[in-house]
mmCIF entry with sequence, helices, sheets and N, C-alpha, C, O atoms, coordinates in Angstrom:
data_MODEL
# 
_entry.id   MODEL 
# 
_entity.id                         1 
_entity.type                       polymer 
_entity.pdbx_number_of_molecules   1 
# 
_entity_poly.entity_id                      1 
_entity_poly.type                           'polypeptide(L)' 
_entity_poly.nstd_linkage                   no 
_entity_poly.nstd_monomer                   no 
_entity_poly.pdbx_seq_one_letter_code       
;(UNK)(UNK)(UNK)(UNK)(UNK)(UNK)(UNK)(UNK)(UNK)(UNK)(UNK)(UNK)(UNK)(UNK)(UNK)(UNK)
(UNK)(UNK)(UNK)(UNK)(UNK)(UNK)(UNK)(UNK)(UNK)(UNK)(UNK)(UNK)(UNK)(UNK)(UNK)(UNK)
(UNK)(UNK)(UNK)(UNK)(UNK)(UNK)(UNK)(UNK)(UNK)(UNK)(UNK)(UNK)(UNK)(UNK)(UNK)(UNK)
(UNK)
;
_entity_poly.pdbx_seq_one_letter_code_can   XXXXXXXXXXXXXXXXXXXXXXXXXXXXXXXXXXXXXXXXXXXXXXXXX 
_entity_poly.pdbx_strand_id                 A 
# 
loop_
_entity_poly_seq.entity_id 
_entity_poly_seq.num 
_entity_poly_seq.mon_id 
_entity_poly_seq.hetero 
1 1  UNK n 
1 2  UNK n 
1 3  UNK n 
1 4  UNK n 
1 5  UNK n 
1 6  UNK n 
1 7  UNK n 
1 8  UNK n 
1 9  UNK n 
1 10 UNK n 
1 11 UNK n 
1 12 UNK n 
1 13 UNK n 
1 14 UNK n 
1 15 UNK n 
1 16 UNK n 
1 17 UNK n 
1 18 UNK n 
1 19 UNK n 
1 20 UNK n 
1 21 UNK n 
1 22 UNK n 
1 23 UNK n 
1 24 UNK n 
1 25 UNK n 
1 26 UNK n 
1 27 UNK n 
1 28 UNK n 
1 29 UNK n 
1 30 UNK n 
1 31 UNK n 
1 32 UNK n 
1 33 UNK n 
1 34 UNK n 
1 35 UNK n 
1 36 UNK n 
1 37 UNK n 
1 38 UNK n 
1 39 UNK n 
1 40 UNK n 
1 41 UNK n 
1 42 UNK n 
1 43 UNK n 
1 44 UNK n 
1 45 UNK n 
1 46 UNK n 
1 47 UNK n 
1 48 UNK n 
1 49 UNK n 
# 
_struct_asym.id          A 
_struct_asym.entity_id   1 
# 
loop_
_struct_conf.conf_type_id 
_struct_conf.id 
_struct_conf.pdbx_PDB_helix_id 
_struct_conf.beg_label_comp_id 
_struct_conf.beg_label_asym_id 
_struct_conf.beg_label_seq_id 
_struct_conf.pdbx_beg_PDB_ins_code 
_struct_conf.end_label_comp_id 
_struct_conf.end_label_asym_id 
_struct_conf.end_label_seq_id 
_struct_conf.pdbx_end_PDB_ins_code 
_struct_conf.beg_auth_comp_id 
_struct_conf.beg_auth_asym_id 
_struct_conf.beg_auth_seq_id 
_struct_conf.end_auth_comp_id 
_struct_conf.end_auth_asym_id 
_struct_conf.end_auth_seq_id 
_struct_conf.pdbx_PDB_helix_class 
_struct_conf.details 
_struct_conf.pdbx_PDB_helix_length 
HELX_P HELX_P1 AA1 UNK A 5  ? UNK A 12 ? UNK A 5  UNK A 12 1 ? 8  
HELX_P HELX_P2 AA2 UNK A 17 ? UNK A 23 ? UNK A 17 UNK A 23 1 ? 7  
HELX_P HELX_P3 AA3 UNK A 28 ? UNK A 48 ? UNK A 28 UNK A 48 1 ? 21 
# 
_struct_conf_type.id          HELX_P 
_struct_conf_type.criteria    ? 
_struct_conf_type.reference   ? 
# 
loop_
_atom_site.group_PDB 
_atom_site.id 
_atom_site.type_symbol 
_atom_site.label_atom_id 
_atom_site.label_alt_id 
_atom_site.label_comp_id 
_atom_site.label_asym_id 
_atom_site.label_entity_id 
_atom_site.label_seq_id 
_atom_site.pdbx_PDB_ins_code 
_atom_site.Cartn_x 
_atom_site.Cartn_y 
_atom_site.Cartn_z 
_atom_site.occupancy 
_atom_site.B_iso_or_equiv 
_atom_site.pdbx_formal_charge 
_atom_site.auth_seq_id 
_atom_site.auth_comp_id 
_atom_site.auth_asym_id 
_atom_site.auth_atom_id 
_atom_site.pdbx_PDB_model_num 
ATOM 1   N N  . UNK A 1 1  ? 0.818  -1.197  0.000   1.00 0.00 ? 1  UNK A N  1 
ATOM 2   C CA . UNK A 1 1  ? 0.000  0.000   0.000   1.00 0.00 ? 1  UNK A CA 1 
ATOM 3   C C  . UNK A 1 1  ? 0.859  1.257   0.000   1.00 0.00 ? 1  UNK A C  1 
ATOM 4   O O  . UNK A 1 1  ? 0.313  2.356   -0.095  1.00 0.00 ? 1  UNK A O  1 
ATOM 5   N N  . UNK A 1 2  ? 2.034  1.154   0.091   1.00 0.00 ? 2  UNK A N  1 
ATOM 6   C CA . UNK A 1 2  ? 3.292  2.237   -0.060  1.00 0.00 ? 2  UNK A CA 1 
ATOM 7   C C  . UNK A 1 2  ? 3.334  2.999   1.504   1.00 0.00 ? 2  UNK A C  1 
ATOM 8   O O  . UNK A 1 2  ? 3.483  4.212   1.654   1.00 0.00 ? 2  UNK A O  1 
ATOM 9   N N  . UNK A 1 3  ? 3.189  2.130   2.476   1.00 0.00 ? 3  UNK A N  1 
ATOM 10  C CA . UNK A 1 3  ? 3.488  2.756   3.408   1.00 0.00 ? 3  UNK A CA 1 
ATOM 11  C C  . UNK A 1 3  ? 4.789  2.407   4.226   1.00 0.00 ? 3  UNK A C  1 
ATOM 12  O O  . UNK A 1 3  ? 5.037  1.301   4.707   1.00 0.00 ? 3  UNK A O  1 
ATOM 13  N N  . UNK A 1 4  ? 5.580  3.536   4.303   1.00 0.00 ? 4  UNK A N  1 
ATOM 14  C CA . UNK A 1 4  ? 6.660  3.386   4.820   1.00 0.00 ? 4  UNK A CA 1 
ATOM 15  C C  . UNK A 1 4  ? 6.748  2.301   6.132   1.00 0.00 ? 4  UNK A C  1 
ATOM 16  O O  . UNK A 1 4  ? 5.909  2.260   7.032   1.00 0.00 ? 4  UNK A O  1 
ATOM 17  N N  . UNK A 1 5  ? 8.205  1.250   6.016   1.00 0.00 ? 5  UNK A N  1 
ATOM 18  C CA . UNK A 1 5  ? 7.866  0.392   7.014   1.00 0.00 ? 5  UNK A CA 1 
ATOM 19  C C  . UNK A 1 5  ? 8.078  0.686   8.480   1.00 0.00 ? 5  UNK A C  1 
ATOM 20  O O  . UNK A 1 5  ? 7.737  0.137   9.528   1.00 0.00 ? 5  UNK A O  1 
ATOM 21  N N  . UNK A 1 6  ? 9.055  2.202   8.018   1.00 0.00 ? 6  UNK A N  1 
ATOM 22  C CA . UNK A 1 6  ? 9.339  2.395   9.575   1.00 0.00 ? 6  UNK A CA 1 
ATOM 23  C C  . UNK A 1 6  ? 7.779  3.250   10.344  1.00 0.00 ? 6  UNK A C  1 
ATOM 24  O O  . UNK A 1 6  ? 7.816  3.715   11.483  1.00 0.00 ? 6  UNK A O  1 
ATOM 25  N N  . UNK A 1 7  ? 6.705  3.297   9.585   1.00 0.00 ? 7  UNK A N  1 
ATOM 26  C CA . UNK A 1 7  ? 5.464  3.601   10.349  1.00 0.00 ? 7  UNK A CA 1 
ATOM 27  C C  . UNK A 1 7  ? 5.120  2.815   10.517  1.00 0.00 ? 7  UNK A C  1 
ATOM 28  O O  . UNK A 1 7  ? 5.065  2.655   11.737  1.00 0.00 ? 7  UNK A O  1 
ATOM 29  N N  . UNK A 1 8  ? 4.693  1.861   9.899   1.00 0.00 ? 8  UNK A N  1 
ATOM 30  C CA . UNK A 1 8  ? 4.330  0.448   10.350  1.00 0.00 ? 8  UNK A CA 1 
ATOM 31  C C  . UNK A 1 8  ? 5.085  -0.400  11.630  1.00 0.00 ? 8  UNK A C  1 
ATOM 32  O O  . UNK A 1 8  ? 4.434  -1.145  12.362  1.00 0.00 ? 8  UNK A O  1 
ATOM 33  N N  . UNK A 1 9  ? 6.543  -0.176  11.789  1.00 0.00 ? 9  UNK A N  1 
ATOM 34  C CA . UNK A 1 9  ? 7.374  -0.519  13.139  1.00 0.00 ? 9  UNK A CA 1 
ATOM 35  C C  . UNK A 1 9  ? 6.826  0.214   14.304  1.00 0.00 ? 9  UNK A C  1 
ATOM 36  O O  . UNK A 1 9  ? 6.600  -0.423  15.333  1.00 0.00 ? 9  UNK A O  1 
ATOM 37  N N  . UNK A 1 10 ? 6.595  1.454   14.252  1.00 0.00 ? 10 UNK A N  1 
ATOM 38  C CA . UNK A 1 10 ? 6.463  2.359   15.176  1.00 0.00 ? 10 UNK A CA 1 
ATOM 39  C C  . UNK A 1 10 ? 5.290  2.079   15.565  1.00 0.00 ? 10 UNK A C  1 
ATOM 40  O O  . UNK A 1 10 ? 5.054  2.236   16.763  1.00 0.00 ? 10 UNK A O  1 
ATOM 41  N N  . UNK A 1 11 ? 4.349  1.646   14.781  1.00 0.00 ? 11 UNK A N  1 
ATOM 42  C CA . UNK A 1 11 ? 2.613  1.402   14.792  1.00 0.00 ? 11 UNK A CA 1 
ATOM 43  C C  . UNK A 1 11 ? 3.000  0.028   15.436  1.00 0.00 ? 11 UNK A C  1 
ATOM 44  O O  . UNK A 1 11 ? 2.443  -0.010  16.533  1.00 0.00 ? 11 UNK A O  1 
ATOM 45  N N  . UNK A 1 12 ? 3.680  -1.057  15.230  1.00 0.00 ? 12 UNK A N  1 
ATOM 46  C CA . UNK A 1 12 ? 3.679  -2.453  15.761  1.00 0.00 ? 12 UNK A CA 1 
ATOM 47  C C  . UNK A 1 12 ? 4.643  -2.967  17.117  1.00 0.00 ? 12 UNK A C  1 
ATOM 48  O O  . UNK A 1 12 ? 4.393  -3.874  17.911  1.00 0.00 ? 12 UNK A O  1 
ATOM 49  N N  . UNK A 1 13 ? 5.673  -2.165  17.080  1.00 0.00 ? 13 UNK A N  1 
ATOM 50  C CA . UNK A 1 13 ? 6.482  -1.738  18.399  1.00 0.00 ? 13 UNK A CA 1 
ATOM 51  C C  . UNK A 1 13 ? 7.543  -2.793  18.030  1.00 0.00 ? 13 UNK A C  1 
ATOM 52  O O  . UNK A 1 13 ? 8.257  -3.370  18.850  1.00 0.00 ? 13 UNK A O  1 
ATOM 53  N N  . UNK A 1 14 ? 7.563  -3.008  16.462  1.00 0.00 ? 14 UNK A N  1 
ATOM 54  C CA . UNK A 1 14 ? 9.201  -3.443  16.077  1.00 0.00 ? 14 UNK A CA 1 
ATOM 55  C C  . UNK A 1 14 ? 10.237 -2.751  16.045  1.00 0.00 ? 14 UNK A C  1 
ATOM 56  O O  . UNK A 1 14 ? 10.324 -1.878  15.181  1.00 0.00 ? 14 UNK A O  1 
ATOM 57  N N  . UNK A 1 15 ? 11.329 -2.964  17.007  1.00 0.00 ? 15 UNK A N  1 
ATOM 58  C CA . UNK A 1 15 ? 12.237 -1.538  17.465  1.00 0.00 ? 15 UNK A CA 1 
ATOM 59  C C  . UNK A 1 15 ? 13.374 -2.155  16.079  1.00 0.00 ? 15 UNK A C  1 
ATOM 60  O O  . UNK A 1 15 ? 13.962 -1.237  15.507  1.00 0.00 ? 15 UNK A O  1 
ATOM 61  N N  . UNK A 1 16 ? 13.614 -3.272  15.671  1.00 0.00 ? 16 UNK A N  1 
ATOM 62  C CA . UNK A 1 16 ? 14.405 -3.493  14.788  1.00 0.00 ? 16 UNK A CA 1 
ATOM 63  C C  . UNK A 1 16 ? 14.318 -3.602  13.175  1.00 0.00 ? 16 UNK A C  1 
ATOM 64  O O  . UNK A 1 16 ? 13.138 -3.946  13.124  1.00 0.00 ? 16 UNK A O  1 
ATOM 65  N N  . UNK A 1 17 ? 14.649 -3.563  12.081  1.00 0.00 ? 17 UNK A N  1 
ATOM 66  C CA . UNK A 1 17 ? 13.964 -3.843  10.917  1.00 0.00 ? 17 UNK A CA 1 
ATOM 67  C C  . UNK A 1 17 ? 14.004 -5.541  10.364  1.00 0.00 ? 17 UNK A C  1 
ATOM 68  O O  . UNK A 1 17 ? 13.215 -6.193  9.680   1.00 0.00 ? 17 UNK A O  1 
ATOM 69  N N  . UNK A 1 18 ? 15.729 -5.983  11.225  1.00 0.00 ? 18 UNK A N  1 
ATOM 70  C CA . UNK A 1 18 ? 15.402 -7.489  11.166  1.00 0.00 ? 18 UNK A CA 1 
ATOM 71  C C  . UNK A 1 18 ? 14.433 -7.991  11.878  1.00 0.00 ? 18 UNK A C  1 
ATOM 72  O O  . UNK A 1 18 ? 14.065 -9.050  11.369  1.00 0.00 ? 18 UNK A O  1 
ATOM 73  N N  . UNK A 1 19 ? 13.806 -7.705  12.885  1.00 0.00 ? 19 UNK A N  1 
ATOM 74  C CA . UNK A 1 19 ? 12.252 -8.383  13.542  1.00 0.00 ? 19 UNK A CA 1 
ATOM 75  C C  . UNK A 1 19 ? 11.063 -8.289  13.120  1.00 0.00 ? 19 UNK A C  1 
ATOM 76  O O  . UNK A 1 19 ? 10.071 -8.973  13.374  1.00 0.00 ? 19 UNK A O  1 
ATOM 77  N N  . UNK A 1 20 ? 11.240 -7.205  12.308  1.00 0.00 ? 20 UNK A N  1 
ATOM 78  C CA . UNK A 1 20 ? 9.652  -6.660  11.281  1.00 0.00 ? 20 UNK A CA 1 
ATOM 79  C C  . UNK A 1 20 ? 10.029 -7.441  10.288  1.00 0.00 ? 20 UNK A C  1 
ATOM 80  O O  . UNK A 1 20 ? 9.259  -8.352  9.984   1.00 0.00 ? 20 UNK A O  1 
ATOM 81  N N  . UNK A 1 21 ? 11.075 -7.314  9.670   1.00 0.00 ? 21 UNK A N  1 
ATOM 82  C CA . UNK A 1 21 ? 10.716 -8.105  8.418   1.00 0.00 ? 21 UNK A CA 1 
ATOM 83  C C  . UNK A 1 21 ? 11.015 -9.286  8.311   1.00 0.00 ? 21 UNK A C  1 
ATOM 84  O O  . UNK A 1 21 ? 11.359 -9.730  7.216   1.00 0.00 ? 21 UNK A O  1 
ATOM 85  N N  . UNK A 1 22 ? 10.938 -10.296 9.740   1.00 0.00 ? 22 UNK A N  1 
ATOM 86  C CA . UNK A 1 22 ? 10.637 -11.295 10.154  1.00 0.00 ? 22 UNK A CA 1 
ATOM 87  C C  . UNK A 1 22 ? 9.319  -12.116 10.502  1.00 0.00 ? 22 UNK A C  1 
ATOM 88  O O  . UNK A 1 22 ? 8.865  -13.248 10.342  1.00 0.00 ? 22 UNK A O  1 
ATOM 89  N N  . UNK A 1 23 ? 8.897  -10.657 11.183  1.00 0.00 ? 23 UNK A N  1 
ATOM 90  C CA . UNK A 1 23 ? 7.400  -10.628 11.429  1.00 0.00 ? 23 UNK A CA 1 
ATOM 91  C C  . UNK A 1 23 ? 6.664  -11.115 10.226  1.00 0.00 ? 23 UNK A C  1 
ATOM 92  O O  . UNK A 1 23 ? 6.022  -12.142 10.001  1.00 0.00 ? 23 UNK A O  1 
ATOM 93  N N  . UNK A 1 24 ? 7.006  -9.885  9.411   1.00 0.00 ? 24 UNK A N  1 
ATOM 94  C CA . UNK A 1 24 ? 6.217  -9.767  8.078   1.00 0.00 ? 24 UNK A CA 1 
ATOM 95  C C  . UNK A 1 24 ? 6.702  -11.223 6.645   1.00 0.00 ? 24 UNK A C  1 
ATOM 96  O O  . UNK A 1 24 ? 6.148  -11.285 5.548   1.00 0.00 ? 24 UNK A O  1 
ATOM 97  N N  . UNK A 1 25 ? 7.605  -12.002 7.039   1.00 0.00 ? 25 UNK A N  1 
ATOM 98  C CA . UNK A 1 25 ? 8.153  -13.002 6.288   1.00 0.00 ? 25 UNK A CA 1 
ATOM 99  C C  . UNK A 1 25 ? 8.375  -12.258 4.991   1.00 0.00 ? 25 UNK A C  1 
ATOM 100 O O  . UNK A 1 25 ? 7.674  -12.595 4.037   1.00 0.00 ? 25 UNK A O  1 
ATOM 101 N N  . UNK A 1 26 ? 9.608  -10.908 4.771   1.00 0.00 ? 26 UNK A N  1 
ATOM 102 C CA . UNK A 1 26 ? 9.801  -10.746 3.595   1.00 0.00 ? 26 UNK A CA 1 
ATOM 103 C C  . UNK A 1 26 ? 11.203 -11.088 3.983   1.00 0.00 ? 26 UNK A C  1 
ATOM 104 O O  . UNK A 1 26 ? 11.472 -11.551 5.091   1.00 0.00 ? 26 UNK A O  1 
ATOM 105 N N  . UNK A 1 27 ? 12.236 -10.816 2.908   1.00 0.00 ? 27 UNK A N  1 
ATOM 106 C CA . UNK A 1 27 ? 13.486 -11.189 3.245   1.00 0.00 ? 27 UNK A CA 1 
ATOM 107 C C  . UNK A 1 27 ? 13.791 -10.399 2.785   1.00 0.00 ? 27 UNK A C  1 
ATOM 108 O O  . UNK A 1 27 ? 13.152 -9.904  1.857   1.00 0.00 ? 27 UNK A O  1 
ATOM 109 N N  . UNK A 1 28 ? 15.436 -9.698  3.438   1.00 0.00 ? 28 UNK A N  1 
ATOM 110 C CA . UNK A 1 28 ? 16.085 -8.423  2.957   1.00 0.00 ? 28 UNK A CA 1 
ATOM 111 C C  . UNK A 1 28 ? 16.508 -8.498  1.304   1.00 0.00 ? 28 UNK A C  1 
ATOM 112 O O  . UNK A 1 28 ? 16.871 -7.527  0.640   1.00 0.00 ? 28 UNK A O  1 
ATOM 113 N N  . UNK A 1 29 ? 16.377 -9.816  0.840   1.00 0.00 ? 29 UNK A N  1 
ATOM 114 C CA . UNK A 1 29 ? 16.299 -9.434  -0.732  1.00 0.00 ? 29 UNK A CA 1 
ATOM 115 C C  . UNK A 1 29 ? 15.018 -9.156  -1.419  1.00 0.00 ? 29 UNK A C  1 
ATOM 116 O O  . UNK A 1 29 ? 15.187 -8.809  -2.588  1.00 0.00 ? 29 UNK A O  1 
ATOM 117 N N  . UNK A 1 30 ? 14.164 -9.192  -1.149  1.00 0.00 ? 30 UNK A N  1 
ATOM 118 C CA . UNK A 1 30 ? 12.964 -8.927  -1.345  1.00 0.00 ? 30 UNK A CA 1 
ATOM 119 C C  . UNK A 1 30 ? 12.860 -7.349  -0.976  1.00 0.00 ? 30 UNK A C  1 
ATOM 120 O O  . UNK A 1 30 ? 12.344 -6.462  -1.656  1.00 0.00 ? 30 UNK A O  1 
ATOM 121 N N  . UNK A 1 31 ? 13.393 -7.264  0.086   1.00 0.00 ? 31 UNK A N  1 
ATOM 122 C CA . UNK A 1 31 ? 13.398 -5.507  0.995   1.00 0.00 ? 31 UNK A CA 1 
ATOM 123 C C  . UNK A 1 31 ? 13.785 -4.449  -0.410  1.00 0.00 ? 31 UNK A C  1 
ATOM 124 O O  . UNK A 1 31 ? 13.182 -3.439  -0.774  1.00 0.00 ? 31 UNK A O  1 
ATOM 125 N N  . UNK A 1 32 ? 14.980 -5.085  -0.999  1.00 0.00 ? 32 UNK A N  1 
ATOM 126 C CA . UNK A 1 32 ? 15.952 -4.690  -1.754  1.00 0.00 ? 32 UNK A CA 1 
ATOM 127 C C  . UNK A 1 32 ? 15.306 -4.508  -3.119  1.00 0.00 ? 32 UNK A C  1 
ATOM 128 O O  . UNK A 1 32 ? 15.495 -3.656  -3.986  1.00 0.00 ? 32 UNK A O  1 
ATOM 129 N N  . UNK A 1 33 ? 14.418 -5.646  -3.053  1.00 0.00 ? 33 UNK A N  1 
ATOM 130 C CA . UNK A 1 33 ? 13.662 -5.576  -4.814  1.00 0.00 ? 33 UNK A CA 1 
ATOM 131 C C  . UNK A 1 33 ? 12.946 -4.258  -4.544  1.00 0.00 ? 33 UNK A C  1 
ATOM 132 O O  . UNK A 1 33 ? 13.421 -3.201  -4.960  1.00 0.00 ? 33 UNK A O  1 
ATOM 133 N N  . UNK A 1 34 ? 11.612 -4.314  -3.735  1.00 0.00 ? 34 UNK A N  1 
ATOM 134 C CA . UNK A 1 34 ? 11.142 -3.564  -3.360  1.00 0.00 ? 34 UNK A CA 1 
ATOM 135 C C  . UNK A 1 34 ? 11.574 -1.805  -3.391  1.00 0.00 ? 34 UNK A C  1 
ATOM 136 O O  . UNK A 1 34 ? 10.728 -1.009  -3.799  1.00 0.00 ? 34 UNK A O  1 
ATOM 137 N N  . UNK A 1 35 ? 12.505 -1.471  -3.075  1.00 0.00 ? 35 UNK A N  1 
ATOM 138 C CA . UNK A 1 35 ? 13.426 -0.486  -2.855  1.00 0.00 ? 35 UNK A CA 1 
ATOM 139 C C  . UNK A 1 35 ? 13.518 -0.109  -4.214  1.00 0.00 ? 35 UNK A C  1 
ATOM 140 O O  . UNK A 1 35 ? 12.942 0.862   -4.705  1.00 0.00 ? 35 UNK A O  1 
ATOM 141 N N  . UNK A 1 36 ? 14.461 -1.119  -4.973  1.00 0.00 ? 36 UNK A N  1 
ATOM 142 C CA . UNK A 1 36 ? 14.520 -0.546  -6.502  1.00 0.00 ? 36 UNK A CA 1 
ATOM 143 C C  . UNK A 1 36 ? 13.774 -0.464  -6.988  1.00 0.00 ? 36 UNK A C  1 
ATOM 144 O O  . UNK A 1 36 ? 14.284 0.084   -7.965  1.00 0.00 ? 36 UNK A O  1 
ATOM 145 N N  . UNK A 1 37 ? 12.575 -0.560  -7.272  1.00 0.00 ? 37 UNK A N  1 
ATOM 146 C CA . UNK A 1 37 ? 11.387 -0.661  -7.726  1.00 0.00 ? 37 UNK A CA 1 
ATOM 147 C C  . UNK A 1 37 ? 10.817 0.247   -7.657  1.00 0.00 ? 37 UNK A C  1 
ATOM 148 O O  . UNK A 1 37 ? 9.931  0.515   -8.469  1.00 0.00 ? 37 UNK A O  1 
ATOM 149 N N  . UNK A 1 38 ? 11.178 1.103   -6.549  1.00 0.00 ? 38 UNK A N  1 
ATOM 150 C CA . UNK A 1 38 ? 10.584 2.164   -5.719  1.00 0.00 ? 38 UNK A CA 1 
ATOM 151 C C  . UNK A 1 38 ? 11.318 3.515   -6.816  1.00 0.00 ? 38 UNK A C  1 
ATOM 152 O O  . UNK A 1 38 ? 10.790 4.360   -7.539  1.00 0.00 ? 38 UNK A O  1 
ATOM 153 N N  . UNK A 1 39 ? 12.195 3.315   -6.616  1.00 0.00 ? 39 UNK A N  1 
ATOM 154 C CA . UNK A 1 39 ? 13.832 4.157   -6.870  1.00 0.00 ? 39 UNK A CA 1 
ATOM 155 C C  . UNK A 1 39 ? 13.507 4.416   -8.389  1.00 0.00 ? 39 UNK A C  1 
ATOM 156 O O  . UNK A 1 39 ? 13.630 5.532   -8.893  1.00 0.00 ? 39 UNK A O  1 
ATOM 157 N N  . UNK A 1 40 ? 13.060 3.242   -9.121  1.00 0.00 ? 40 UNK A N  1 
ATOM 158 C CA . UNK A 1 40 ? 13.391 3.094   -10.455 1.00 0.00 ? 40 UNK A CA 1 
ATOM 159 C C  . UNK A 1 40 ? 11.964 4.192   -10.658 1.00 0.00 ? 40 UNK A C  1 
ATOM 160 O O  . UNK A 1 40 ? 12.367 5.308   -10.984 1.00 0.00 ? 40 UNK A O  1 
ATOM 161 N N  . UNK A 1 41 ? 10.910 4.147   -10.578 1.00 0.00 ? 41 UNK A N  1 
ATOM 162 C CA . UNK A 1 41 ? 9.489  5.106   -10.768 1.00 0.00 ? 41 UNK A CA 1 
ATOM 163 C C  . UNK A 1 41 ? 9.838  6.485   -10.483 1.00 0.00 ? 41 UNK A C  1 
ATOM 164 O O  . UNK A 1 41 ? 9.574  7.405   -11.256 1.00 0.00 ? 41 UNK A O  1 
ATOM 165 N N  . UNK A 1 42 ? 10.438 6.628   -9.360  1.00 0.00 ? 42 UNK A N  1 
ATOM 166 C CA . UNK A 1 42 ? 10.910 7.790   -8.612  1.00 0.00 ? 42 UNK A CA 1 
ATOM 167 C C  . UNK A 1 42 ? 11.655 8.523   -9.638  1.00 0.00 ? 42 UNK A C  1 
ATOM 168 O O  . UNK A 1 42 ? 11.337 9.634   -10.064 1.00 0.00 ? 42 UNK A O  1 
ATOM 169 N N  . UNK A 1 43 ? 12.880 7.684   -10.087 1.00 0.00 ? 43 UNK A N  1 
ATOM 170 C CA . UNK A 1 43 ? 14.209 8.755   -11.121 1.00 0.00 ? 43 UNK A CA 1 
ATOM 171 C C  . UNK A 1 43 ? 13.238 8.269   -12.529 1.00 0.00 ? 43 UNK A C  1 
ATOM 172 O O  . UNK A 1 43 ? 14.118 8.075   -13.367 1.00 0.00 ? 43 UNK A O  1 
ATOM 173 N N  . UNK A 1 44 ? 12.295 8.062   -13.011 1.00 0.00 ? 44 UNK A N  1 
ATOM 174 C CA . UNK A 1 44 ? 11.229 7.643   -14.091 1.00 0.00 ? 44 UNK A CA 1 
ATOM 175 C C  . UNK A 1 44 ? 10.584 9.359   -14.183 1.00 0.00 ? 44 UNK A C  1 
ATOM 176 O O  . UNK A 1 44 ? 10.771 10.253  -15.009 1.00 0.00 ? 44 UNK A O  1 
ATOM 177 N N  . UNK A 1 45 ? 9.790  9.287   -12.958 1.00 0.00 ? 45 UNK A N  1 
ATOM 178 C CA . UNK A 1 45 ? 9.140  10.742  -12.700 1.00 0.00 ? 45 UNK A CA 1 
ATOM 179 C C  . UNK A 1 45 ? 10.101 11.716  -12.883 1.00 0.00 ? 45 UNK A C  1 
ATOM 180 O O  . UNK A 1 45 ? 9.944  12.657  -13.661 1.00 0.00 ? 45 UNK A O  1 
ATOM 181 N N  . UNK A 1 46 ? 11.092 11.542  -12.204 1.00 0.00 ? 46 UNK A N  1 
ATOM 182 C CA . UNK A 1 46 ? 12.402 12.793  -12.478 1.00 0.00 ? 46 UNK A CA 1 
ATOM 183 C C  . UNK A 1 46 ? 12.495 13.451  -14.101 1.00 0.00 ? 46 UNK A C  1 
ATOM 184 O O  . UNK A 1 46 ? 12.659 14.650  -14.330 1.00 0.00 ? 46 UNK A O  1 
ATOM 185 N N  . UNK A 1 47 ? 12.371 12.531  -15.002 1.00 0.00 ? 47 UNK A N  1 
ATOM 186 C CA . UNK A 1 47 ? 12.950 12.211  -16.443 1.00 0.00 ? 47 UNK A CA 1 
ATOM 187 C C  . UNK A 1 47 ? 11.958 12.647  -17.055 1.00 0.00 ? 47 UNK A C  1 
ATOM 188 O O  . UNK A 1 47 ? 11.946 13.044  -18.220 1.00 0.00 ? 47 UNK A O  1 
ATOM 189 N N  . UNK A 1 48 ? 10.935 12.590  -16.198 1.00 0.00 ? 48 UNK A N  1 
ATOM 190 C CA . UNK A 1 48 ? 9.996  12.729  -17.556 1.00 0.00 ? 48 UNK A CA 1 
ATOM 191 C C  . UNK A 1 48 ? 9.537  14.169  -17.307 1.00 0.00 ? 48 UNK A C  1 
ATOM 192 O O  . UNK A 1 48 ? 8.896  14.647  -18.243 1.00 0.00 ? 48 UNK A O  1 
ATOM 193 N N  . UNK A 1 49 ? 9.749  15.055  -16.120 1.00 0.00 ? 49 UNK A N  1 
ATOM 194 C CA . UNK A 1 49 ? 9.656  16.199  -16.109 1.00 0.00 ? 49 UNK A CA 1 
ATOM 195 C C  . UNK A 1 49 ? 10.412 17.524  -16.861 1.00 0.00 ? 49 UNK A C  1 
ATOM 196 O O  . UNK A 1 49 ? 10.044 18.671  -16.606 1.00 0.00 ? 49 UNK A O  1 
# 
């Protein structure tokens, strides 16, 4: 839903990001896809302005 995970930590009282995204069963390569994915739309929007 594009909500940042560190609101979601703060909302769940995961003080770490390895315990949330333990919680949540993603894995830091997944974290990582996610991220670029993010990154890649982001410098997309940049470009096309």
């Amino acid at each position: 839903m594009g909500v940042p995970s560190i609101t979601i930590m703060a909302i769940t009282g995961h003080r770490t990001e390895k315990a949330f995204l333990k919680y949540i069963k993603v894995t830091p390569k997944e974290h990582a896809v996610q991220l670029k994915e993010l990154w890649d739309r982001q410098s997309m929007k940049i470009l096309n302005t």
